[in-house]
N, C-alpha and C positions, 0 to 999 in steps of 0.2 A: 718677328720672322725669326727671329734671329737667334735661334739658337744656331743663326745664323748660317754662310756656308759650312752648316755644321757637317756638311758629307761629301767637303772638297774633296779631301783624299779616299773616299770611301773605297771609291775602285781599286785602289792600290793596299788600303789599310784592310780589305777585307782578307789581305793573305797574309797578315801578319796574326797569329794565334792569340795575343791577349788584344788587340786593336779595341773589339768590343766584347769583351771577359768583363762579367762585373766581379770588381772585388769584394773581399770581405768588410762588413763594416768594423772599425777598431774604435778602441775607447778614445775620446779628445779632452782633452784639459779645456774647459769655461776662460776666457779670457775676451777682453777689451778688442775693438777693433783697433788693434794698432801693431808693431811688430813683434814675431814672437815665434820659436821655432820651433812650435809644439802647434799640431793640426788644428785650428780654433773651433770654437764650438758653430753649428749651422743654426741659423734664426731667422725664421720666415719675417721680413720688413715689416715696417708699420704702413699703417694709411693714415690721411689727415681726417676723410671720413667714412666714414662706414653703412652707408644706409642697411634700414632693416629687411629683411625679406616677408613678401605678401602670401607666399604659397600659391600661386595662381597653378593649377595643371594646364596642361598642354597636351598634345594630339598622338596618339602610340606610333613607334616610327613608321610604321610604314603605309602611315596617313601624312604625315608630317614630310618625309624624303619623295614624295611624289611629285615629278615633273610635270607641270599641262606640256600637253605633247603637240594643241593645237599653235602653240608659239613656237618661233623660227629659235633653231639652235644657235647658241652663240658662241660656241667651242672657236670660233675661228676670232675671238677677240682682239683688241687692242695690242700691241706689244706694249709694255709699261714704259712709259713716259722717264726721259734723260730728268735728272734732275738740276731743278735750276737753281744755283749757287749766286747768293750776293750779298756776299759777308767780308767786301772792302769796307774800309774807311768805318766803322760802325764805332760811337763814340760811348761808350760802355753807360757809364755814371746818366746819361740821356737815354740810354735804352732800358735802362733800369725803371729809371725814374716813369716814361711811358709806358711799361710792362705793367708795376706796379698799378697801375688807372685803371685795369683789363679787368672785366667783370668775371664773374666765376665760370670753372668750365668743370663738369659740361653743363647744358642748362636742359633740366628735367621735363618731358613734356606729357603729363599723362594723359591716356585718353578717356574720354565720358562714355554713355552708353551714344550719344547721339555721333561722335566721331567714330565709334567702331560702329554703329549702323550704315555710315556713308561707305568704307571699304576703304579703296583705292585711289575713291573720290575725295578723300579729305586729306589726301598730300599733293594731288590736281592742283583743289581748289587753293590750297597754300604754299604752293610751291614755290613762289616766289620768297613769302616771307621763312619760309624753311631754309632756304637756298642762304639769304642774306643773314639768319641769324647763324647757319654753321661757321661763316665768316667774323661775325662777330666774339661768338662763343667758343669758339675752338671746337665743338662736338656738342650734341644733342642725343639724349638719351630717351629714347621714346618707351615709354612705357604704357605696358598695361592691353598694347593693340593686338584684337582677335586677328586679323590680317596675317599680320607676320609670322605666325604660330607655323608655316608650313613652308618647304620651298617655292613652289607656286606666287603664294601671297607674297613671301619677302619679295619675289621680283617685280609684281604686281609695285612694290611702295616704291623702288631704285626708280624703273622706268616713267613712272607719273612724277618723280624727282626733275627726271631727262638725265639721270646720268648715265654713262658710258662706260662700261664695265671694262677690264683691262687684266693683265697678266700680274702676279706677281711677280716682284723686282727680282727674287729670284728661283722663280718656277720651277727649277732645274735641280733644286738644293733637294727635292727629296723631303724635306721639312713638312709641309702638306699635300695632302692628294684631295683630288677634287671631292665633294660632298655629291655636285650636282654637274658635271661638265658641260653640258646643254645648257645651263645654266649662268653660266659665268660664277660657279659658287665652290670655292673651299673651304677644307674642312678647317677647322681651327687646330692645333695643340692637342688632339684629345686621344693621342697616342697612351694605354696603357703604362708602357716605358717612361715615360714622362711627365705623368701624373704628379709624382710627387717632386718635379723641378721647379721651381719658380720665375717665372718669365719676367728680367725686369722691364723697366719702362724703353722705348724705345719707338722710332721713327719707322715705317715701314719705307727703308731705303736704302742704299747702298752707295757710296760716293759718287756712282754714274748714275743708278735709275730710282726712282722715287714715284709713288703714287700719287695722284694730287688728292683721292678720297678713298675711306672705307663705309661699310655698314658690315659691323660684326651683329650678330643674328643669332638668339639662344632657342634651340630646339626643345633643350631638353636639360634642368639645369642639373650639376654632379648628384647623385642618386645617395653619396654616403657622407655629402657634406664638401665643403672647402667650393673654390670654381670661381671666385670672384673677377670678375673681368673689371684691369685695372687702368684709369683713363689720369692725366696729369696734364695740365695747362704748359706748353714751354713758354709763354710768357711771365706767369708766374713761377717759375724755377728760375728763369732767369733774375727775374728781381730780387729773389729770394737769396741767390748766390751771395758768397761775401767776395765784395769789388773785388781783393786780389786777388782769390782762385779764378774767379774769371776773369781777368786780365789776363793772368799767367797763358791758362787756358787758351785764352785767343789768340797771344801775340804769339804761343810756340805752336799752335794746331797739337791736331794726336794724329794718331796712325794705328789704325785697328787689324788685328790679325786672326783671321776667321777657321784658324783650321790648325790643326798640327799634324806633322808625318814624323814618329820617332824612326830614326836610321840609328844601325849603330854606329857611336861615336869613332870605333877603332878601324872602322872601311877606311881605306884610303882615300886621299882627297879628289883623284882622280873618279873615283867610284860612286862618293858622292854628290860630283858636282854630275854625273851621266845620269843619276836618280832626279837629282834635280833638272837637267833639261829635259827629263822625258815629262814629270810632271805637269813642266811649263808649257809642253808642246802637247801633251794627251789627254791631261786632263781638265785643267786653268781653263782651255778654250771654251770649255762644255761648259762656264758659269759667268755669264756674261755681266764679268767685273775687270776692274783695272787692279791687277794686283803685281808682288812683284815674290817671288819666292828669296827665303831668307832664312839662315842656317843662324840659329843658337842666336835670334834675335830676344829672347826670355830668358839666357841664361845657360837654358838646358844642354849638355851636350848632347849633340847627334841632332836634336831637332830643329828638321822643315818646317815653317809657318809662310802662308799665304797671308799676304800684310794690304789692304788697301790702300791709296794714295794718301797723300796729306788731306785735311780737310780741317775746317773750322768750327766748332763748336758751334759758335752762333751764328744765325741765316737769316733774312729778310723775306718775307713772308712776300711768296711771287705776287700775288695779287695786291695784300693791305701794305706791306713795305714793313709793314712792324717787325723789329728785332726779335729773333724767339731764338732760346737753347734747341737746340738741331744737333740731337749726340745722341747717338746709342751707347753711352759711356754707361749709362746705368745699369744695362742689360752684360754689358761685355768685357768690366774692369774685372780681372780676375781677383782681384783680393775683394771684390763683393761678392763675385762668384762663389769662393770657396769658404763664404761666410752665410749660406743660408742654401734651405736645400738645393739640391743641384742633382739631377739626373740625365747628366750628358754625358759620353764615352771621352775618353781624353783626345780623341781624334777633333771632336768637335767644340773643345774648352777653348776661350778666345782671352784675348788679352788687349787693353788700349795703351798703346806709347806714346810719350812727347814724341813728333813729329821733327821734331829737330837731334834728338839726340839717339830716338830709340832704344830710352830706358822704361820700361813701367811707368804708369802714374804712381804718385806715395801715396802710400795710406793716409797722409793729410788730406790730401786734396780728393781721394775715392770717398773718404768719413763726409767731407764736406758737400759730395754731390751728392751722396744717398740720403745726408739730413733734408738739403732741399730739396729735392727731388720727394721724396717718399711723405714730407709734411703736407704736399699739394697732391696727394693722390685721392681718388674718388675710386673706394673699390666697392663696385657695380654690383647689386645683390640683381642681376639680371637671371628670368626666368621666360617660359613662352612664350615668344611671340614680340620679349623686347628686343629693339636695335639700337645700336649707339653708330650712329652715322659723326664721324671723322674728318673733319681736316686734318690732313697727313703732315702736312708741314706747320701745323701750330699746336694739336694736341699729340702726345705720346702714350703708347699702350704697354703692358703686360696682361698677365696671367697669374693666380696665385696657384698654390697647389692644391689640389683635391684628391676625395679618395669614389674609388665606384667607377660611376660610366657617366661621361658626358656627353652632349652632343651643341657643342656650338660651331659656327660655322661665319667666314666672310666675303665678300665681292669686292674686291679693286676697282678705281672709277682711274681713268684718263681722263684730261684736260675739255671736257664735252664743248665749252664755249669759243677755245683756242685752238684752231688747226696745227698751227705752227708748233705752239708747246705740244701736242697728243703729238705730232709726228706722223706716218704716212708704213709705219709698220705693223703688220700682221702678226699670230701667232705664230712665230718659226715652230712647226712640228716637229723638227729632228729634234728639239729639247726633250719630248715625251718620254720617252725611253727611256731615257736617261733618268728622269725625273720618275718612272715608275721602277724602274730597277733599284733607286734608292730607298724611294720607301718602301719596298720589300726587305731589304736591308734593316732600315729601322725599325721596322716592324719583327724582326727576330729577336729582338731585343728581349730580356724579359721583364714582365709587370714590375712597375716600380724600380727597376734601374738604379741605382744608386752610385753617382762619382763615389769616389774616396780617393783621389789622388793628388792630393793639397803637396 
């Protein structure tokens, strides 16, 4: 998601004249990820594996974006489920050790001609052992199914699933606009402007609300190359960890900041702390997170950052109990940020702090989670019709970057079997607006976007 609440202050940052101004690209000196005061060079991450692409075609859009209009609308969804936090007491060197044991994720399923003859019927008929291996495997990647090639069919495969489709955690952000809204279906990333960003790995959640499922859904795969959709076991990252960065890691938590509003630094104190309550009370509310507003918490003079509460890196998987890394660190450490493409306006560049001190993480310990983290990634040569259905709380996603047009797209699943976890909330409609005003906004953007503001 997370280019996260990348359009907290958009309301306010759109009347600041360079807010979203792309700069000029400048030349950068090659250099080591380590410290260095020279703009480092940007390098799209590695993966652990890279499957090959089949070339399968798929359906022209406007076979493909077709709603059955005989199904009941489901714009009235779920609200996204609180997320469940339980990451006491968690004995590192034992969590490892059982992470380590965890079969690979995600686990491949392709289909024959006799499964895509069945339809809708052969995740019916397997719905249970579909259901119990997503738990096992962290995500399953379905390949090769005529079905899914359309919006129609993908819901056709969710609802013989039984899942329950829901909100994203943060709707509101402007970050995607719906594909299919009858549907319960979002677009993916496939903003022009943001083409050439790199989405890292990352948790569909925010310290308060978390999804418990996705099925991301390839329409249409990049037309000029690149697009890979990137999936990562947090058990196996965890394991992977070397014991002291995450120990450190857990015992001080981080504190992630989703947003920046540069003020100038020479306003008066009084001037800016009146900037800062209106924020807190005008805009903060529109994005249903726990945040606290926080002046030159990076450094910077003059800047506003929207910071989320403490949290823990590692989480216990609400259902299995199993330890897994539970961090959008990989997506939102700025010094990985400003080391591989990036096309975010600086309103919406994020940064993670020790929680205790609210300094940056060091380039030690950011080197150490991009090694593990990016050794266990699977980047997805997905095309028509394939899905990677998600557990939210054990597997992590990104994006690579691409050139052309894409069209992928995903549905959010609430707690279907748990009353009590899904909650008893609707979609609050006053978000919409909000939530389509931004992506108008983003969308002025222009093709391919380019940060440069290291």
């Amino acid at each position: 998601m997370k280019i996260a609440a990348a359009a907290l202050f958009a309301a306010l940052a759109a009347n600041q004249s360079t807010a979203f101004a792309p700069t000029r690209s400048s030349n950068v000196i090659s250099t080591k990820l380590s410290s260095t005061m020279q703009p480092p060079e940007r390098t799209a991450p590695d993966a652990g594996y890279v499957p090959d692409w089949e070339d399968r075609t798929g359906l022209a859009p406007e076979e493909f974006i077709a709603s059955d209009m005989a199904k009941p609308d489901l714009s009235g969804m779920w609200e996204c489920p609180l997320t469940r936090w339980d990451s006491e007491n968690i004995d590192i060197a034992e969590a490892q050790k059982i992470c380590s044991e965890q079969p690979h994720c995600p686990l491949e399923m392709t289909a024959s001609a006799e499964d895509n003859a069945k339809g809708a019927a052969f995740f019916s008929e397997n719905k249970e052992q579909i259901r119990a291996d997503l738990l096992k495997y962290g995500a399953i990647w379905f390949r090769g199914f005529d079905l899914m090639k359309s919006v129609a069919g993908n819901r056709e495969m969710h609802e013989a699933l039984g899942l329950d489709p829901c909100l994203d955690p943060l709707h509101s952000s402007g970050l995607r606009k719906f594909a299919s809204e009858r549907d319960a279906l979002y677009e993916e990333v496939n903003k022009p402007s943001l083409r050439q960003h790199y989405i890292g790995l990352h948790n569909e959640s925010t310290a308060k609300r978390t999804a418990a499922y996705a099925a991301f859904v390839c329409f249409q795969r990049a037309t000029e190359g690149g697009g890979r959709f990137l999936v990562a076991d947090g058990a196996a990252i965890l394991a992977e960890l070397k014991p002291e960065t995450l120990e450190k890691l857990y015992n001080r938590k981080i504190r992630i900041s989703v947003s920046n509003l540069d003020i100038p630094p020479a306003l008066p104190g009084v001037v800016k702390e009146g900037i800062k309550g209106l924020v807190d009370v005008a805009v903060a509310p529109k994005f249903d997170m726990d945040l606290e507003m926080i002046y030159e918490s990076d450094g910077k003079p003059g800047r506003l950052q929207a910071v989320e509460t403490a949290e823990s890196p590692i989480n216990r998987h609400p259902v299995t109990g199993l330890p897994v890394w539970f961090s959008n660190t990989h997506n939102h450490a700025r010094k990985l940020r400003d080391r591989r493409p990036c096309g975010v306006p600086e309103v919406g560049m994020t940064e993670v702090f020790y929680a205790d001190t609210m300094v940056p993480l060091d380039l030690e310990d950011c080197e150490e989670i991009k090694r593990a983290s990016e050794k266990h990634i699977t980047a997805l040569s997905m095309e028509p019709g394939d899905v990677l259905l998600v557990d939210n709380y054990r597997a992590l996603h990104g994006r690579d970057v691409f050139q052309g047009d894409r069209f992928h797209a995903v549905t959010w699943f609430t707690w279907d079997q748990n009353e009590a976890w899904r909650g008893d909330e609707r979609r609050i409609v006053e978000k919409n607006a909000f939530n389509q005003a931004i992506n108008q906004m983003m969308d002025w953007l222009p093709k391919d976007f380019e940060s440069n503001q290291s």
